[in-house]
FIKOLZA-1660 file (N, C-alpha, C; in steps of 0.1 Angstrom, whole numbers, plus 5000, padded with zeros to 4 digits):
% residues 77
   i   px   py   pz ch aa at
   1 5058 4964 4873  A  X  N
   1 5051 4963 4886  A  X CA
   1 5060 4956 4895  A  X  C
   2 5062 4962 4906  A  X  N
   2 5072 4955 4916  A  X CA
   2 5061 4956 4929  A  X  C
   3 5065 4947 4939  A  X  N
   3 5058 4943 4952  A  X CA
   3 5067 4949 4962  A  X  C
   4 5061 4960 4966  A  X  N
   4 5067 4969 4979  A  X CA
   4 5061 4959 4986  A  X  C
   5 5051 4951 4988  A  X  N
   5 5046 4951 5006  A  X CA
   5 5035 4938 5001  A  X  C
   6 5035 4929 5014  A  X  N
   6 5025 4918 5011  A  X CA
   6 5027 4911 5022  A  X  C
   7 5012 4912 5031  A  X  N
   7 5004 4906 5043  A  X CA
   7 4993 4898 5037  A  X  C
   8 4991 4892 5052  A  X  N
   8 4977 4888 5052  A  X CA
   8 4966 4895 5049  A  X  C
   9 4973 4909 5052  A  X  N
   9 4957 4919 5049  A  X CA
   9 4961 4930 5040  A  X  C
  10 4975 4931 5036  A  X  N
  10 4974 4942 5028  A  X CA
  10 4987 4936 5018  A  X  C
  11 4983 4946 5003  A  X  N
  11 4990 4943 4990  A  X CA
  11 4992 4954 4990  A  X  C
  12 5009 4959 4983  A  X  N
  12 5017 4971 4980  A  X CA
  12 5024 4968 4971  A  X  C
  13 5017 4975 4956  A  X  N
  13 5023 4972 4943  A  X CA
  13 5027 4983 4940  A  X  C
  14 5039 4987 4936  A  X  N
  14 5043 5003 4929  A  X CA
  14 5045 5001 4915  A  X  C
  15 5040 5009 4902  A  X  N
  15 5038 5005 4888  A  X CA
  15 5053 5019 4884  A  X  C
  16 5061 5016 4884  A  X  N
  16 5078 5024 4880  A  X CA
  16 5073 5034 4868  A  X  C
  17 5071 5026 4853  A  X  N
  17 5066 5037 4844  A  X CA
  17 5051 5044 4846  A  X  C
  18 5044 5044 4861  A  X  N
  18 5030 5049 4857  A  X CA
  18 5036 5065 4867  A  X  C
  19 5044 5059 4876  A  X  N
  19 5048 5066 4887  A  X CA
  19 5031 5071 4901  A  X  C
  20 5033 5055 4902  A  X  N
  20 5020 5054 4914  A  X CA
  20 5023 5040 4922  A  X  C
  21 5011 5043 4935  A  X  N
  21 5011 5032 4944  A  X CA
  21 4998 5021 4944  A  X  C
  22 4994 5014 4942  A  X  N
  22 4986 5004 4945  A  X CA
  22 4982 5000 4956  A  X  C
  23 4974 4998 4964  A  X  N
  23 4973 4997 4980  A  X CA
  23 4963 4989 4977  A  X  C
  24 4959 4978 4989  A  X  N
  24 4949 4969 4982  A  X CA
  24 4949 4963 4998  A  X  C
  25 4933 4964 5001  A  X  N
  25 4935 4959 5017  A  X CA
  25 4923 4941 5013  A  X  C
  26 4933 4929 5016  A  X  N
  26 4926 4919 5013  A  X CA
  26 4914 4914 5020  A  X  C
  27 4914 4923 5032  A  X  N
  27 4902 4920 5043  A  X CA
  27 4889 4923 5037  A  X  C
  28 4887 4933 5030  A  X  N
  28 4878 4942 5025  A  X CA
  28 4873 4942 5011  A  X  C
  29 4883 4935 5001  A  X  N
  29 4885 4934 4989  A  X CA
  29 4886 4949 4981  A  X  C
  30 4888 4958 4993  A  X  N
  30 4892 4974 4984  A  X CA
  30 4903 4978 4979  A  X  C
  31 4906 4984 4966  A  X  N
  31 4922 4990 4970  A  X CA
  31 4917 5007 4963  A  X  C
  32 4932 5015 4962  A  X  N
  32 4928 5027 4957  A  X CA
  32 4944 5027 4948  A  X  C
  33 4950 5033 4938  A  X  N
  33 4960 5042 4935  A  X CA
  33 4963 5056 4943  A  X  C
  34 4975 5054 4947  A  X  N
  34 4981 5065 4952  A  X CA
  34 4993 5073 4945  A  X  C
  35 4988 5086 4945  A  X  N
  35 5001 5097 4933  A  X CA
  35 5001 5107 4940  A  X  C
  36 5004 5116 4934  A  X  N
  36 5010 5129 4939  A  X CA
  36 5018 5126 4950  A  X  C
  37 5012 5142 4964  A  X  N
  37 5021 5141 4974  A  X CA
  37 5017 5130 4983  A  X  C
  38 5003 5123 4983  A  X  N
  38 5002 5115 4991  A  X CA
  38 5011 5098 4988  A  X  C
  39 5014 5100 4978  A  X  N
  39 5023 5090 4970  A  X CA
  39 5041 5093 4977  A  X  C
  40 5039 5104 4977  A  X  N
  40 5057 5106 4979  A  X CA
  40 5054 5103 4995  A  X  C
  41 5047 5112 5001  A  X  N
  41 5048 5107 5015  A  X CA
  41 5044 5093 5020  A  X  C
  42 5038 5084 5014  A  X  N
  42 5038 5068 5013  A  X CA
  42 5048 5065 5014  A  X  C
  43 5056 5065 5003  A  X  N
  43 5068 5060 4999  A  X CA
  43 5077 5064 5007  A  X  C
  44 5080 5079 5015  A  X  N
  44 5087 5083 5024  A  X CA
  44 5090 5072 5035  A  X  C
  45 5072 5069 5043  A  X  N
  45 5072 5060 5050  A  X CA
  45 5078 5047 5049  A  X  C
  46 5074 5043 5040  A  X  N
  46 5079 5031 5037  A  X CA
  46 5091 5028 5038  A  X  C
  47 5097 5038 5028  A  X  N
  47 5112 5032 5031  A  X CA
  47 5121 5036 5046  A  X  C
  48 5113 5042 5053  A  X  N
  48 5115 5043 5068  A  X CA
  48 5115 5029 5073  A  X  C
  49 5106 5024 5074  A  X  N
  49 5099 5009 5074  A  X CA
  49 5108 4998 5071  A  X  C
  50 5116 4995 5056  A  X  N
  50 5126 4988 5052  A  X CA
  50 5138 4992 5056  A  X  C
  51 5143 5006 5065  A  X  N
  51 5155 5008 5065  A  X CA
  51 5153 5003 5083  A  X  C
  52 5147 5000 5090  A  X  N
  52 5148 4990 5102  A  X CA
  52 5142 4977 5103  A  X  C
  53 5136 4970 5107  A  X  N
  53 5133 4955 5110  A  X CA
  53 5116 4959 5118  A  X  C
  54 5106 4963 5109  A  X  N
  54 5091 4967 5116  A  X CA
  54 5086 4952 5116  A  X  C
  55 5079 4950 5123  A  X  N
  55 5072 4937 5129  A  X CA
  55 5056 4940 5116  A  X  C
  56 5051 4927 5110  A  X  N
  56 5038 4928 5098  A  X CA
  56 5027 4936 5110  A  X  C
  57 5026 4938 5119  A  X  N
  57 5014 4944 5127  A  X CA
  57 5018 4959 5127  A  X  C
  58 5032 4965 5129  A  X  N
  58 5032 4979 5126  A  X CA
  58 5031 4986 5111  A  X  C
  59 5032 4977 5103  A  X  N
  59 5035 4981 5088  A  X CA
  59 5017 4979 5085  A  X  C
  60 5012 4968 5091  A  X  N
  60 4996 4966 5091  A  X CA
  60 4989 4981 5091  A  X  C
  61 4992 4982 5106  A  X  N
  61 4985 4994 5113  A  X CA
  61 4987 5006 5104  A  X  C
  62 5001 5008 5101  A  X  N
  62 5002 5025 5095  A  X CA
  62 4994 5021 5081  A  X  C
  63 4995 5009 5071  A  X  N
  63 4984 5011 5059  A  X CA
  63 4969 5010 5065  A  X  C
  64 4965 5010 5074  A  X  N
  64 4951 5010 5081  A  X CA
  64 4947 5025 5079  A  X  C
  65 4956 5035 5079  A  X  N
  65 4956 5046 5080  A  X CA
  65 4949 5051 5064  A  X  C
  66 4952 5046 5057  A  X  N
  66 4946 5048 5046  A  X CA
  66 4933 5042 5041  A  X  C
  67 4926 5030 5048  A  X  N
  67 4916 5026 5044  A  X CA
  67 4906 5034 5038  A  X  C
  68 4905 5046 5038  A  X  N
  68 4895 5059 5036  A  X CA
  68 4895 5059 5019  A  X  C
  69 4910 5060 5013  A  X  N
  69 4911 5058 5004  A  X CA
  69 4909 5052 4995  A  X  C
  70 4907 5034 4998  A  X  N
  70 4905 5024 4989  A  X CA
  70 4894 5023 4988  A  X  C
  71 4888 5027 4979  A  X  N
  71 4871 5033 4972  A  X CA
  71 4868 5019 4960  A  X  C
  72 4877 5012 4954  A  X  N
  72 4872 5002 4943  A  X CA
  72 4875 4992 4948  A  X  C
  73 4864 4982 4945  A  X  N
  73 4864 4969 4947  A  X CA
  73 4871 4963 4939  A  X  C
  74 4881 4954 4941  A  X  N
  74 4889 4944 4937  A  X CA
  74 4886 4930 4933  A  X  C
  75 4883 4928 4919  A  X  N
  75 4879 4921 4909  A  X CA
  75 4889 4910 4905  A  X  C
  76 4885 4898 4906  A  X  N
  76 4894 4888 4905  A  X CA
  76 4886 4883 4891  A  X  C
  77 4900 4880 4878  A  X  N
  77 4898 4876 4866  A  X CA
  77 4897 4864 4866  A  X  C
% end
């Protein structure tokens, strides 16, 4: 498990051997798993994202884009 991405309002975990994304919006207590092509084009973005200097409110905004997605509630052990 490695940490692509971590706000105030959003968690970005990528799992290497599952080959998926984690997205986890803290505002809401939602997150979803992301694979396939919506996974590669994540990832596309993203590292668009680390290859300049994005301010936590644009990197916010573009995971906003997916809130549609994160369908499970987030369970703290």
């Amino acid at each position: 498990m490695n940490v692509m991405y971590n706000s105030e309002n959003y968690y970005v975990v990528e799992f290497p051997g599952r080959g998926g994304i984690e997205l986890v919006d803290k505002t809401t207590g939602r997150g979803g798993f992301l694979e396939g092509a919506v996974e590669v084009q994540f990832r596309a973005t993203m590292a668009d994202f680390a290859a300049g200097e994005p301010s936590v409110e644009s990197v916010d905004e573009f995971l906003g884009h997916y809130d549609a997605l994160l369908t499970n509630p987030m369970v703290v052990h």
